[in-house]
C-alpha positions in Angstrom: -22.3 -1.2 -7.2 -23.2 -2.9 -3.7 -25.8 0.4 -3.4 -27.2 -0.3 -6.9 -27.6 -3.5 -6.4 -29.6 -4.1 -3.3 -31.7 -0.7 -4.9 -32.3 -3.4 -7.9 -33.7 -6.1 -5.4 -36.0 -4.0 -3.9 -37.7 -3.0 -7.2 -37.5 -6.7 -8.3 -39.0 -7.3 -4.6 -41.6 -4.4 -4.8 -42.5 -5.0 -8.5 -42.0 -8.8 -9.5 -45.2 -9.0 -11.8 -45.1 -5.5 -12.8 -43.1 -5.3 -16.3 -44.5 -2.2 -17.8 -42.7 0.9 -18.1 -45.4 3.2 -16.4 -44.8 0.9 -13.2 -40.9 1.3 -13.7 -41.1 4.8 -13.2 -43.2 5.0 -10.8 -40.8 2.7 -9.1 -38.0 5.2 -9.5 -39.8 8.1 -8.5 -40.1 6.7 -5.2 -36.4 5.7 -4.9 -35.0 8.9 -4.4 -37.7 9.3 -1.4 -35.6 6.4 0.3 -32.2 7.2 -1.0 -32.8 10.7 0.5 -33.0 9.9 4.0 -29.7 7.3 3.9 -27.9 10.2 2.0 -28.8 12.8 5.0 -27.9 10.1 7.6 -24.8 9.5 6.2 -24.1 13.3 5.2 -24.4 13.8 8.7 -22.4 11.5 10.3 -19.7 12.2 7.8 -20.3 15.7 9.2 -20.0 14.7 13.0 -16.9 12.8 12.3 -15.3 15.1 10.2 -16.1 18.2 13.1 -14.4 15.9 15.4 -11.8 15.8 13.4 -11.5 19.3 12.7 -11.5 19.4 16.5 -8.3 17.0 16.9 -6.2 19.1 14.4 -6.7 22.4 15.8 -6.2 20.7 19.6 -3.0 19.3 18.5 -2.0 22.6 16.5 -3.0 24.8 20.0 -1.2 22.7 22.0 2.1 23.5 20.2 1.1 27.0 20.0 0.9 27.0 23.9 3.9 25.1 24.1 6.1 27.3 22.2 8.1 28.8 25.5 8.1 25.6 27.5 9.9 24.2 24.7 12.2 26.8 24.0 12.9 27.2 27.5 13.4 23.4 28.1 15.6 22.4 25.3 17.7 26.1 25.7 16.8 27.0 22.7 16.4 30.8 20.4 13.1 32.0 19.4 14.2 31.2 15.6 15.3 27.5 16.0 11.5 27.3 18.2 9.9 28.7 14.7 11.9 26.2 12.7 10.5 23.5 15.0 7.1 24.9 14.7 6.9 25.4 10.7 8.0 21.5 10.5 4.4 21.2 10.6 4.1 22.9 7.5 6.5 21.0 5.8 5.0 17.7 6.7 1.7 19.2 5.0 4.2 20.4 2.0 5.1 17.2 1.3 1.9 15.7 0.4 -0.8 18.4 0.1 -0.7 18.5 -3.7 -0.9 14.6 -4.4 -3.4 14.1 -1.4 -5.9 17.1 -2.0 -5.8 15.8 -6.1 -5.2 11.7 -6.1 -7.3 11.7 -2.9 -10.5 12.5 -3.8 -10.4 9.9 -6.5 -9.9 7.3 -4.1 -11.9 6.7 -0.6 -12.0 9.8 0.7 -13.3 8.7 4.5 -11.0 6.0 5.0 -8.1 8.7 3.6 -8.9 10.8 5.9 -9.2 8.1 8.7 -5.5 7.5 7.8 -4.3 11.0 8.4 -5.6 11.1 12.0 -3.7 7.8 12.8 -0.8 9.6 11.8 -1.3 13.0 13.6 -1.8 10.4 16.8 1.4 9.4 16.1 3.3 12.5 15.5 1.8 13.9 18.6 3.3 10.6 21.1 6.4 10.9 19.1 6.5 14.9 20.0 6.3 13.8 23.8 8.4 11.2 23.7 11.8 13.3 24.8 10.1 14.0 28.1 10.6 9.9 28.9 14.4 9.9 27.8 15.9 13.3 29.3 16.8 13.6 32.8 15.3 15.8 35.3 15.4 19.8 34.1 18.2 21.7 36.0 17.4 25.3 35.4 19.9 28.6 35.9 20.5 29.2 39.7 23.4 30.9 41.7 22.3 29.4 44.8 21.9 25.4 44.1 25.2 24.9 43.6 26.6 26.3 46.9 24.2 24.6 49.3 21.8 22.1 49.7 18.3 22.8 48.4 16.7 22.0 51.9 19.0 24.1 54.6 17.6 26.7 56.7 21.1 27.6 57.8 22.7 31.1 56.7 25.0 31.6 53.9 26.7 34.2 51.8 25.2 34.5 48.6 28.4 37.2 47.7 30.8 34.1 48.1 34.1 35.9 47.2 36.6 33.3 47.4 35.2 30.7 44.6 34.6 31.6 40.7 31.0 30.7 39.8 31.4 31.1 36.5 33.6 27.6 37.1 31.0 26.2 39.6 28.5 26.7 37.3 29.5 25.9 34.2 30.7 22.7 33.0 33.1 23.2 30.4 34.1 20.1 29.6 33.5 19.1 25.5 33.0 15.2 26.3 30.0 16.0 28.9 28.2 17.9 26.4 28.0 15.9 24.0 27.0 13.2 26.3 24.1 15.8 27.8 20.8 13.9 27.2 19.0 16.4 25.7 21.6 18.2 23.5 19.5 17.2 20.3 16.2 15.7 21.4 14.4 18.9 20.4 14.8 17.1 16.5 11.9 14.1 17.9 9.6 17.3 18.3 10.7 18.4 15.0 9.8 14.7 13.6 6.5 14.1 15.6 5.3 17.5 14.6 6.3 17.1 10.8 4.1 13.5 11.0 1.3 15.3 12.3 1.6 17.7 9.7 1.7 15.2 6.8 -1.5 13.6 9.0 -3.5 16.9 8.9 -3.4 17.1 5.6 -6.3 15.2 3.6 -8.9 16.6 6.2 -9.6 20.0 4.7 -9.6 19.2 1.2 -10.7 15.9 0.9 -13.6 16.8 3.8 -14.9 20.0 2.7 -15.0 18.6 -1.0 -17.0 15.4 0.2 -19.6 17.7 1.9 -20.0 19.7 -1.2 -20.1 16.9 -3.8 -23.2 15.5 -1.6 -24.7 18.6 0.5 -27.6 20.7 -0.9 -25.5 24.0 -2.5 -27.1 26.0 0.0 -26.7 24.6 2.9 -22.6 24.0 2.2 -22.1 27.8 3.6 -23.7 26.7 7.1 -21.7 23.5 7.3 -18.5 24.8 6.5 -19.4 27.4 9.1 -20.2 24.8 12.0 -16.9 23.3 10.9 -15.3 26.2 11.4 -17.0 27.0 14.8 -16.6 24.0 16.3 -12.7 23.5 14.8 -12.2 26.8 17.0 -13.5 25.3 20.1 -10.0 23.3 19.8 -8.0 26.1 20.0 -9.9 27.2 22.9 -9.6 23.4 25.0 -6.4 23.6 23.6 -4.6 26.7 25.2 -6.9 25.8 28.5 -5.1 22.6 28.5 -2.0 24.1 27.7 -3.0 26.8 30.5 -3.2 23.4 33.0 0.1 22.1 32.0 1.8 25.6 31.7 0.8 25.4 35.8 2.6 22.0 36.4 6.2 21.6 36.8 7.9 19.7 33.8 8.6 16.6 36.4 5.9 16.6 38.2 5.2 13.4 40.0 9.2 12.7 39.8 10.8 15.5 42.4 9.8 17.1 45.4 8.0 20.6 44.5 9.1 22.2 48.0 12.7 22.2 46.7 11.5 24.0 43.5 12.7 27.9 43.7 11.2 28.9 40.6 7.5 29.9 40.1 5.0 29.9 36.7 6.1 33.5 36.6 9.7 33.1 36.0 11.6 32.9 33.2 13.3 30.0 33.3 9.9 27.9 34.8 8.6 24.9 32.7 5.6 23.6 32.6 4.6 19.7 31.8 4.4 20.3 27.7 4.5 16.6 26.9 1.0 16.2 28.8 -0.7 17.9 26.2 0.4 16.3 23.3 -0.4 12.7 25.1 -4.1 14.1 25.0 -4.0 15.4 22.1 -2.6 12.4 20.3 -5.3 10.2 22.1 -8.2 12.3 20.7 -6.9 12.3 17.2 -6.9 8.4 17.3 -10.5 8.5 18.2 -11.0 10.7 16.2 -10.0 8.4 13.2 -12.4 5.2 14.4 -15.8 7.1 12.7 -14.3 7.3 9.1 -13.4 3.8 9.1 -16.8 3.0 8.4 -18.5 5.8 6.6 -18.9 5.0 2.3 -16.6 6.0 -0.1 -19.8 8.2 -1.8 -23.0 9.1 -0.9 -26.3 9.6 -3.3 -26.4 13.7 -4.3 -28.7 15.7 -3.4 -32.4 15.0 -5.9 -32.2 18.8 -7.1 -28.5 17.9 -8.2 -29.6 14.7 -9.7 -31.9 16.5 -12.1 -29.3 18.2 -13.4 -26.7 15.6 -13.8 -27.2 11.9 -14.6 -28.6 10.1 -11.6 -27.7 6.8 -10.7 -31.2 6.3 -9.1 -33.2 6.9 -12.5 -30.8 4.8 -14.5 -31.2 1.8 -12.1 -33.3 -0.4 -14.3 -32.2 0.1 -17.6 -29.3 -2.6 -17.7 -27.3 -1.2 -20.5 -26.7 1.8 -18.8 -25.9 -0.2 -15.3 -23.2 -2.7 -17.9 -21.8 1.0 -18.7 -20.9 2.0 -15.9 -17.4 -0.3 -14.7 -15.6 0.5 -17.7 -16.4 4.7 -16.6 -14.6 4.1 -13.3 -11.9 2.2 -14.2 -10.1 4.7 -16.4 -9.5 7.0 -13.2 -7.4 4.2 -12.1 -4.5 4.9 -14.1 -1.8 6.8 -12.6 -0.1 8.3 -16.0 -3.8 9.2 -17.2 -4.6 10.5 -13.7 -0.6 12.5 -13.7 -2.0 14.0 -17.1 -5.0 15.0 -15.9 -3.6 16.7 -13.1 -0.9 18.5 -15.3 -3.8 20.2 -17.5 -5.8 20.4 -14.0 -3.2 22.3 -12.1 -2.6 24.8 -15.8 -6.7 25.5 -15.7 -6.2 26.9 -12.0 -3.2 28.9 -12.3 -4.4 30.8 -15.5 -7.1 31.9 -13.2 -6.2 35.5 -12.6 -8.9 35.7 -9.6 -7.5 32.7 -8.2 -4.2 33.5 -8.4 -5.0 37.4 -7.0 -7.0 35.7 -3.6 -4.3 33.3 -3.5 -1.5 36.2 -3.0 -3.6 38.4 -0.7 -4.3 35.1 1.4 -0.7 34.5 1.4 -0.1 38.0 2.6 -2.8 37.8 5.4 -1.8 33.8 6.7 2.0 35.2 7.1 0.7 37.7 9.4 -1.6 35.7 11.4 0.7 32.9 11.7 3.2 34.8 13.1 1.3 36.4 15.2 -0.2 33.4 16.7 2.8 31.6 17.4 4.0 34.2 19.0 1.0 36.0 21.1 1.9 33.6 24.3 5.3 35.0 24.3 4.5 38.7 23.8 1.6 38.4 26.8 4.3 37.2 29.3 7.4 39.9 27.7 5.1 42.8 27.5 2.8 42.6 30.4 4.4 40.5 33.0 1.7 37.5 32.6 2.6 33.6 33.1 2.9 31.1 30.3 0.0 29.9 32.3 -2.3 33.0 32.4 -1.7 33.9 29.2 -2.6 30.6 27.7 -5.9 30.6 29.7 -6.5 33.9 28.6 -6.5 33.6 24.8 -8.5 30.5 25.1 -11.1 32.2 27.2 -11.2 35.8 25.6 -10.1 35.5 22.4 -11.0 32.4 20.7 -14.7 32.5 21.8 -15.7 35.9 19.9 -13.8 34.5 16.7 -15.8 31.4 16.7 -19.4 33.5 17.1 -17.9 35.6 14.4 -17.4 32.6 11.8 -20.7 30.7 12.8 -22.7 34.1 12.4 -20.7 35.2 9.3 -21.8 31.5 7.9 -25.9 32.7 8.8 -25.2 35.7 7.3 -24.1 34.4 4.2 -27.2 32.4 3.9 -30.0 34.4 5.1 -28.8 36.9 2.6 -27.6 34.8 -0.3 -24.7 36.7 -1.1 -23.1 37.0 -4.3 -19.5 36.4 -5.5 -19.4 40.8 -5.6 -21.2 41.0 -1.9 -19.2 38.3 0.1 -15.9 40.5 -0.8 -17.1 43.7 0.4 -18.4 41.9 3.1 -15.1 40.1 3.7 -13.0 43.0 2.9 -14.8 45.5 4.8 -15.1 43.3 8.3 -11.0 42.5 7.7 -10.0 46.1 7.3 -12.1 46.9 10.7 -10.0 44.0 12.0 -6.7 45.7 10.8 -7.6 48.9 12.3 -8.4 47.4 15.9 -4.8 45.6 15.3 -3.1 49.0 15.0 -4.3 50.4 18.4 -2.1 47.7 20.2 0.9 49.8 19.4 -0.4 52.5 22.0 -1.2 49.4 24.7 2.3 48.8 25.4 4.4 48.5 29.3 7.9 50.0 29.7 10.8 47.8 29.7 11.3 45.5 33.2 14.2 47.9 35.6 16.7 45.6 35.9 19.8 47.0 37.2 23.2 46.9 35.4 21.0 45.9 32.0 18.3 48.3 31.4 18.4 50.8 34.9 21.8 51.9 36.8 21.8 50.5 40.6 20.5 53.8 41.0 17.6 53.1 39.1 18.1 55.5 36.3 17.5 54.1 33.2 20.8 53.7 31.0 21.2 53.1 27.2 22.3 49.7 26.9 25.6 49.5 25.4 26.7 51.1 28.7 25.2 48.4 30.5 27.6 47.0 33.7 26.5 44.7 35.7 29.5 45.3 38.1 29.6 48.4 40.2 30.8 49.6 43.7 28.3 47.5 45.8 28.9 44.6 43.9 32.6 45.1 43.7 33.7 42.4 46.7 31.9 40.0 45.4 32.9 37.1 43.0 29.9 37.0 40.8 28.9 34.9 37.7 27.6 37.4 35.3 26.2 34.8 32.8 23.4 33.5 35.3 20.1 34.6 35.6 18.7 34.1 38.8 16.8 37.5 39.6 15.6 38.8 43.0 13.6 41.8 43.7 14.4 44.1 45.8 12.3 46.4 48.0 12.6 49.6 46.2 11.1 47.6 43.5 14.7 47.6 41.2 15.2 43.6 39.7 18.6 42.2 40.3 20.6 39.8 38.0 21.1 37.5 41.2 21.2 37.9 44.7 25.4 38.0 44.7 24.9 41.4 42.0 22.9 43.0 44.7 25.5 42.8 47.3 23.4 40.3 49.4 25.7 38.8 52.3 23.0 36.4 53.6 20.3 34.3 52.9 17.6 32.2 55.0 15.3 30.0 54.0 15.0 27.5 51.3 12.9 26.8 47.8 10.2 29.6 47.1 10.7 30.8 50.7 14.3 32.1 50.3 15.3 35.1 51.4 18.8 37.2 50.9 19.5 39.8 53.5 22.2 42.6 54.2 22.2 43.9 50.6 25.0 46.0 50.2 23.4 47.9 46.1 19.9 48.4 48.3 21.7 50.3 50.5 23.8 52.2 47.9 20.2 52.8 46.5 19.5 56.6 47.0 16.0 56.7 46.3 15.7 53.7 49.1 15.5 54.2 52.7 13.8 50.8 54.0 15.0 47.3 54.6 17.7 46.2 52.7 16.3 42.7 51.9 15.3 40.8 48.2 13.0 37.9 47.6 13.3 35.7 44.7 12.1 36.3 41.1 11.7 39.5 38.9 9.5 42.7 40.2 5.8 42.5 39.4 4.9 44.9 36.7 3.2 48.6 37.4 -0.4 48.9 38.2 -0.4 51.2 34.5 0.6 47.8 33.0 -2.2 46.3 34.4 -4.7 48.6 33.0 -3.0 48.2 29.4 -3.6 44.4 29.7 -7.2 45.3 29.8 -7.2 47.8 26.8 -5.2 45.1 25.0 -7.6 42.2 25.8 -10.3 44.1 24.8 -8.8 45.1 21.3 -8.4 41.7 20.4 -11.9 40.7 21.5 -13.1 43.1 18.9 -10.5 42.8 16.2 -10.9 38.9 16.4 -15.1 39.0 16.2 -14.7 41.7 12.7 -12.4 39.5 11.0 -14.4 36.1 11.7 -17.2 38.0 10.6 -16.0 37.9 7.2 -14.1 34.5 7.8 -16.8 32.1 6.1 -17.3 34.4 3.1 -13.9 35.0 2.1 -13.2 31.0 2.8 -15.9 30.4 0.2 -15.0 33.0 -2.6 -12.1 30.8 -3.2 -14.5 27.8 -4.2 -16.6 29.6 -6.7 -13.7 30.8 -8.5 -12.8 27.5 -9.8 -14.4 25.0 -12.1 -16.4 22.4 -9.7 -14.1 19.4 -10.4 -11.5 21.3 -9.5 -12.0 22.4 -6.3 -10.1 19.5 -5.0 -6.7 20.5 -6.5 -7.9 24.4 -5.5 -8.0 24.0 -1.9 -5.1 21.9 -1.7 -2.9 24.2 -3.6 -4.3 27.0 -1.6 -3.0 25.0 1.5 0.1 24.2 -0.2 1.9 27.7 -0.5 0.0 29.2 2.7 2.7 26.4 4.4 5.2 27.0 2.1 5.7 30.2 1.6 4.0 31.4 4.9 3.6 28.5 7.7 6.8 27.4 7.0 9.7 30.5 6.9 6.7 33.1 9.4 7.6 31.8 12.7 11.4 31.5 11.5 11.5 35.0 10.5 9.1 36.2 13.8 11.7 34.6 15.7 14.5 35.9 14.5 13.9 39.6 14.4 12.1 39.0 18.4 15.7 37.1 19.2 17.4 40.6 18.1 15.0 42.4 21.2 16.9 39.8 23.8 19.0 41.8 26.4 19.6 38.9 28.5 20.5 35.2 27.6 20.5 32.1 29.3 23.8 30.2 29.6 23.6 26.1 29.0 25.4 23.7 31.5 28.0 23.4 28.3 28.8 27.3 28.2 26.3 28.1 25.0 24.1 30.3 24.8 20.6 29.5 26.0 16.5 31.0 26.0 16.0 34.7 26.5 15.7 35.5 29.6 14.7 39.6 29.2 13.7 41.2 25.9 13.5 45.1 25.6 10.0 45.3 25.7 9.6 48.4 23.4 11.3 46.9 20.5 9.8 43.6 21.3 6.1 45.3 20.8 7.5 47.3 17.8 8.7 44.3 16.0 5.9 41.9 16.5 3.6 44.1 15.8 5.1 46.0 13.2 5.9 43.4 11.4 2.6 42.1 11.2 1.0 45.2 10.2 3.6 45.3 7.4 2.4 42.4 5.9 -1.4 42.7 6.3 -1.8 46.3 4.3 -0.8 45.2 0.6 -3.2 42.4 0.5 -5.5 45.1 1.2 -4.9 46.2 -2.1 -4.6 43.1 -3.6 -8.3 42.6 -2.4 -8.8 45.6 -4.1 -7.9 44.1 -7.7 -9.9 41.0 -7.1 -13.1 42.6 -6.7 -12.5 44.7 -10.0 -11.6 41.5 -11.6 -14.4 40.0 -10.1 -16.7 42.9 -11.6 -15.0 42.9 -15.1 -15.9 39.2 -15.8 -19.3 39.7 -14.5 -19.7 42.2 -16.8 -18.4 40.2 -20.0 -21.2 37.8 -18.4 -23.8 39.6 -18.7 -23.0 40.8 -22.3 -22.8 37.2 -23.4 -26.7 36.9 -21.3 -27.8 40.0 -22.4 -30.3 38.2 -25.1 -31.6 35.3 -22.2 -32.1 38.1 -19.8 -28.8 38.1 -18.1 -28.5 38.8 -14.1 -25.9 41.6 -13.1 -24.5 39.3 -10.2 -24.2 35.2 -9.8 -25.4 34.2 -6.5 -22.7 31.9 -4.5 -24.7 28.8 -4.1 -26.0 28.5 -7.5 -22.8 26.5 -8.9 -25.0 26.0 -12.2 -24.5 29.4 -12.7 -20.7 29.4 -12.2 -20.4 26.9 -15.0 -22.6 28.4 -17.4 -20.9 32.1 -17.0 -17.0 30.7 -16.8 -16.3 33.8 -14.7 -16.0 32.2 -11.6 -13.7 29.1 -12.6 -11.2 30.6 -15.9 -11.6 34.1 -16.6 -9.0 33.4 -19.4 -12.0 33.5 -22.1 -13.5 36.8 -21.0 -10.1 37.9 -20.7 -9.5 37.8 -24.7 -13.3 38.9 -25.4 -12.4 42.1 -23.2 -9.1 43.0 -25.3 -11.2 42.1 -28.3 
């Protein structure tokens, strides 16, 4: 009304002796000349702000993602439980999704989603705030508990008079419960479920604001810069989670020369609250720009034409005194709950929708498990740090899949694909994906020699229910078998500790550390040379090195096909639906891709990759901790297996959509057939859509084809 109104006092400004009707529309032919360039300032601010936003989400998002480990590692906690904390983003996004994607976009949409990313600001500081209430970390050793971290002086690591298993552990019920950080891992949980219940109204509410006001044809390329520049914050993200992968979790707080572990161990924790404290700072600026953007925005003149437009109907008063009563009906909750009954009954007797909807749900499961997991299989499989391997899928990965969506966006334009072209398209530049995907099964490294758990001391490898940890040179000494606190030794065998390899003295102190006198190296047939270990695992073979390559370069080219046909299988999805709905489309979309795969994929990843453990931690209370080792072949076979599993039947289902896609074409054109009747309905034309019905309910060609 505030736009209508200062339009009227320019015409009564412009025109005040000027009664005729020939001068009023004149008049309002040249108000949509004025209106146009506020509508494509605005449009494009709305556009900047909601990018930004889109940037903010997938930061936060990566920054979990790259965090995964840290966590698991720092709160001694199983892949699974890590999963269940992850998919609490998913629920948060649950919760809402449905109301927000439907209610929302009758109410104002900017300031909605202005209110989301106060609350992913807030679920990302409450997800760091157990890093301000815990004590220092006190990670696995079999050394720090015998001598002071700073003395050079000799000492026997075998130490056979003193039960370490004792030492080690503290048994006692009372302290653990007391042990700060026995349940702090359920504030991550929290913070991360508020930041999913804050991500919500951005996609739907965003995307349906852009193509309520955007020119039809240029929605493709818009969604597509979205998408582009929403991957550039997976890309910061797992460089910043790269830079605080590198830092120790208290930096700042202890002295780092006392630190034996390094980024390459195990049990080594980065600083994963720093992240989130960025992240949660951006997505509160990110908020301040739809704070003062419109609640609407003029449409498009070509779209105006078509529908009634407010700017031709400004100076005819009975149509303006019309108006109020048209908006206020909205405003009733039961009418607007009845609405969205019959609403939500159009879309699901949409057998196209419904067939996309199950092969997305198919293909999400796999990628989401796959994602959450990629960190850890880079540092099991090939020998990487949490670091490197952040920095690595940030720098090689992510780029190519952002190039793919932009240019899969162009393509879609340049080309003005139909509903029948963008799913070959899409279908055809997935499958390529698939069949890169299937080549990582041949990229793989042997399993880590580790004596007593995957190798004897003689470095034979040993099936691993005869595993022993104990043998002749080990038999003196009084060794805790539950800590992991490996050296390696020179004929390049990893040892469970320095005590299990017979070691009778060390010198040194922190990273510098060395054990000498090993009694297993000398047992060692194949090994002739010094009988000395250092700390930490052995480096990985130089063949694993070369696999790395082959694997980075499969997912370069796997990531670029299936971008490729990101954008046009993103869009398919909104030209199957009636216009007004594709609110309640997108969101319900977004609703069972958490539910059914965001929510239960990591959980289920998890728990089959917690079977591959061969080695786990032991808590300060006795418990059971993080894996330290996984068996690396069944590690590879099970993550990747699993996620091949679930891509190929959505294959198929792709398969059925485009033959349903095809079938109501056809009944389209036989009802055209007398006006002349295309054989395909371009994607932008969403005139078209409604006048064919075989984009938005297929339910009436449906009965005209069994007819």
């Amino acid at each position: 009304m505030t736009a209508e109104t200062e339009s009227s006092n320019i015409d009564d400004s412009n025109q005040e002796a000027e009664p005729s009707q020939l001068l009023d529309y004149e008049a309002s032919e040249k108000l949509p000349v004025k209106k146009k360039a506020s509508c494509c300032t605005g449009l494009k601010v709305f556009l900047a702000a909601l990018s930004f936003s889109y940037f903010s989400k997938t930061l936060s998002g990566t920054i979990m993602k790259s965090s995964i480990t840290q966590i698991e590692r720092r709160f001694d906690l199983p892949s699974s439980t890590v999963g269940f904390i992850d998919g609490s983003f998913e629920m948060g996004n649950l919760l809402v999704i449905a109301f927000v994607s439907y209610f929302g976009a009758k109410l104002h949409r900017p300031k909605v989603i202005a209110v989301g990313c106060f609350t992913m600001a807030l679920g990302s500081l409450l997800t760091a705030l157990p890093h301000f209430f815990m004590g220092y970390y006190k990670y696995e050793t079999a050394s720090d508990t015998r001598s002071s971290a700073n003395s050079t002086s000799s000492m026997n690591p075998c130490f056979p008079h003193q039960d370490l298993n004792e030492t080690f552990l503290d048994t006692s019920q009372s302290a653990c419960e007391k042990e700060p950080s026995s349940y702090m891992w359920i504030y991550i949980l929290l913070g991360n479920l508020l930041r999913g219940i804050g991500e919500t109204p951005i996609t739907p509410l965003g995307i349906s604001y852009l193509d309520d006001f955007a020119k039809e044809e240029n929605v493709p390329v818009y969604v597509a810069c979205l998408h582009t520049i929403a991957m550039m914050g997976p890309m910061f993200g797992f460089l910043l989670g790269s830079l605080c992968a590198r830092l120790y979790v208290d930096v700042g707080f202890v002295d780092l020369g006392k630190i034996s572990i390094t980024p390459q161990d195990s049990r080594w924790v980065g600083a994963w609250w720093l992240g989130f404290l960025i992240g949660g700072t951006i997505s509160f600026l990110a908020a301040i720009p739809f704070c003062f953007l419109p609640k609407s925005l003029k449409r498009p003149l070509k779209a105006n034409k078509d529908k009634t437009s407010p700017g031709l109907l400004e100076n005819a008063g009975a149509t303006k005194k019309s108006l109020p009563p048209a908006k206020s009906k909205p405003t009733k909750w039961s009418t607007m709950l009845k609405d969205f009954c019959t609403s939500l009954k159009k879309i699901l007797s949409n057998r196209m929708y419904v067939t996309f909807l199950c092969c997305s749900l198919l293909q999400f499961s796999s990628f989401i498990g796959f994602l959450t997991y990629k960190p850890k299989y880079m540092e099991q499989q090939y020998g990487q740090s949490a670091s490197k391997s952040n920095f690595l899928i940030g720098l090689t990965t992510l780029p190519p899949v952002g190039i793919g969506i932009f240019l899969g966006g162009i393509i879609m334009k340049k080309y003005k694909m139909s509903i029948t072209t963008a799913t070959k398209f899409a279908f055809t530049m997935s499958f390529f994906a698939y069949s890169f995907t299937l080549l990582h099964f041949f990229v793989g490294c042997e399993n880590q020699v580790v004596a007593g758990i995957t190798a004897s001391y003689d470095g034979k490898p040993i099936p691993y229910h005869e595993n022993s940890v104990f043998t002749d040179c080990n038999s003196g000494c009084k060794c805790a078998t539950n800590v992991w606190d490996p050296v390696c030794g020179g004929n390049g065998l990893t040892y469970i500790s320095a005590c299990l390899a017979g070691c009778t003295i060390s010198e040194g102190h922190g990273k510098n550390m060395v054990f000498r006198n090993c009694s297993c190296l000398e047992a060692s047939s194949s090994w002739s040379g010094n009988n000395s270990v250092t700390l930490g695992q052995c480096p990985k073979s130089d063949d694993c090195s070369m696999m790395f390559i082959y694997y980075t370069v499969i997912q370069v080219l796997s990531g670029f096909c299936y971008a490729l046909g990101g954008t046009p299988a993103y869009l398919i999805m909104y030209r199957c639906v009636q216009p007004e709905l594709k609110s309640l489309a997108v969101g319900l979309h977004t609703l069972v891709m958490r539910m059914l795969a965001g929510i239960p994929a990591p959980v289920y990843f998890g728990a089959l990759i917690d079977k591959t453990c061969l080695k786990w931690a032991s808590t300060r209370c006795g418990q059971r901790g993080a894996c330290r080792l996984y068996d690396t072949n069944a590690f590879r076979y099970v993550y990747l297996g699993l996620s091949a599993v679930l891509r190929a039947p959505s294959y198929l289902l792709a398969i059925l959509f485009f033959i349903l896609v095809k079938k109501n074409i056809q009944n389209k054109n036989s009802r055209l057939a007398e006006n002349g009747g295309k054989d395909d309905v371009p994607m932008n034309k969403e005139d078209n859509c409604k006048n064919s019905e075989h984009l938005t309910s297929p339910s009436e060609a449906e009965k005209e084809s069994h007819t």
